[in-house]
N, C-alpha and C positions, 0 to 999 in steps of 0.2 A: 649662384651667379655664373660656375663654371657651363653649367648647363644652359642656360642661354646665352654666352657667347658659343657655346658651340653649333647651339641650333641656327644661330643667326648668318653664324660661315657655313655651314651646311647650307641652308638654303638663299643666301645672298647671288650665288647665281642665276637664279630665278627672279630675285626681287629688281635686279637692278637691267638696264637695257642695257644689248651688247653694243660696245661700242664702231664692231667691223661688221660690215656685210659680208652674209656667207655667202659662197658663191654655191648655184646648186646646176649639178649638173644638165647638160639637155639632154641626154639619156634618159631622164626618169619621166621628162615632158614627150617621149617619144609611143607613137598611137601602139598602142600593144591589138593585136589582133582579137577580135571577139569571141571569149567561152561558147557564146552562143552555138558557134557553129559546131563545135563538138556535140552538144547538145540536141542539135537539131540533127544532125548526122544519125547519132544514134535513136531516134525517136522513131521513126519511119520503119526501120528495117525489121521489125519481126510481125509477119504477118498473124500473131496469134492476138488472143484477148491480153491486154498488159493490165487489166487490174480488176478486179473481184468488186462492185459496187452493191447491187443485188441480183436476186436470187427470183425467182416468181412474183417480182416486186416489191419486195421487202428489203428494205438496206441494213447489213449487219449496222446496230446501236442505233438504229432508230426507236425515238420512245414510242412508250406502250401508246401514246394518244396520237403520232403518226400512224403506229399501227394499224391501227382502228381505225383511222381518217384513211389511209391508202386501202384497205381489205376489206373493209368493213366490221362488222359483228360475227366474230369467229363461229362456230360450228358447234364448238364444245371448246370448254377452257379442263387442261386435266393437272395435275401433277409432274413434273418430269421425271421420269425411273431413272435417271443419275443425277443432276444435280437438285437444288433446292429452289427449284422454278417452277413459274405455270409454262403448260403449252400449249398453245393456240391454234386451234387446228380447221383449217379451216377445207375447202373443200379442192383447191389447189395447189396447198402446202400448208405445211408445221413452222408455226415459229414459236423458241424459245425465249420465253422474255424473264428476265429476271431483273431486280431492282428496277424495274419502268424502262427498261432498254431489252432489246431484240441481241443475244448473243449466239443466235444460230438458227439458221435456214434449215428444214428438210424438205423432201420430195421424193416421191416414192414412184415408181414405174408407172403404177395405174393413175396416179394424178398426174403425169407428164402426159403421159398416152389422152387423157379426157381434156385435159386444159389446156398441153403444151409445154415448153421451157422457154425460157426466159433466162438468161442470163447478162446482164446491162442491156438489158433490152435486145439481146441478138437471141435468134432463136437456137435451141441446140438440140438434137434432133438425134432420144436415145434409138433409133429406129433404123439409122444410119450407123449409128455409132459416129457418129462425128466430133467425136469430143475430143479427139488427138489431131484433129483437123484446126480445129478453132484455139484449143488450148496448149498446141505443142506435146512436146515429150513428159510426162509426168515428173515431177522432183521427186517423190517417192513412189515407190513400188512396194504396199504393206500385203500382207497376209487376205488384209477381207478388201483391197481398191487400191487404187491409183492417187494420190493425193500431190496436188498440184498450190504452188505459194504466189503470192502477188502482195508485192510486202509483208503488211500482219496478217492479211484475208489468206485464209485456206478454204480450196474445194476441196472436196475428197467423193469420190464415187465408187460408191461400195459394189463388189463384184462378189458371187459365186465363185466358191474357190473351184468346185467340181465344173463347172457351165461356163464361165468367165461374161456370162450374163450379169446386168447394172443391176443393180439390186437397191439403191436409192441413191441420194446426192446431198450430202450437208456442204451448205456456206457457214462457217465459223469463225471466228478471232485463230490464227494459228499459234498464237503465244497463249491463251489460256489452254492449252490442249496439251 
């Protein structure tokens, strides 16, 4: 019995209507300036790519049956020498596909050179070198390339340690890595 009169004073302030009107401030009804604008501010100002979608037309975790709808019927289906995946290889890129999803882009010099690059659809042009042009300053500087973040999506362009010549380009998930 103790136990529900206490519940009942516990919450009788809720059950019952307050008898005063509160008063509420007009500071709180006062127009606060729009986030927006921060927002948009910051949107604009960096001329580089701001995010990693695909690669030679392949979107990292696109399923295997987009794959094959956008690429067509690969070249050869192989094994992949690191993880426990097929790779899909087709005649202007590799893609990785594991569990019915695409978890990695390649591209290799001589299929950029015959086909081109693609990167969200801008072309990028290993011939030029223009990849510090369109992608900014790299976030990492590793041993074999340059590896560049855009949220999860990591590029990375593999370089000649002796030539400093591109030696391919994988789009990947950067947290599984």
């Amino acid at each position: 019995m103790n136990i529900v009169i206490l519940l009942l004073s516990l919450l009788s302030p809720y059950l019952t209507p307050s008898p005063q009107k509160e008063h509420v401030p007009a500071a709180l009804f006062y127009m606060q300036p729009p986030v927006v604008l921060a927002i948009e501010r910051s949107m604009g100002v960096s001329p580089y790519i701001s995010s990693f979608n695909s690669l030679a037309g392949a979107s990292l975790y696109m399923s295997e049956e987009e794959l094959l709808l956008a690429k067509g019927s690969p070249l050869s289906i192989a094994p992949d020498p690191w993880q426990e995946c097929l790779e899909y290889q087709y005649a202007d890129m590799s893609a990785g596909v594991c569990e019915g999803a695409v978890l990695y882009v390649h591209v290799t010099p001589a299929q950029a050179g015959q086909y081109g690059l693609q990167l969200n659809e801008e072309k990028l042009d290993p011939a030029r070198n223009n990849f510090q042009e369109l992608l900014g300053t790299p976030d990492f500087v590793a041993e074999d390339g340059d590896v560049y973040l855009r949220g999860s999506a990591a590029l990375k362009i593999y370089r000649n340690p002796q030539t400093g010549e591109w030696e391919g380009i994988d789009l990947f998930d950067g947290n599984s890595s």
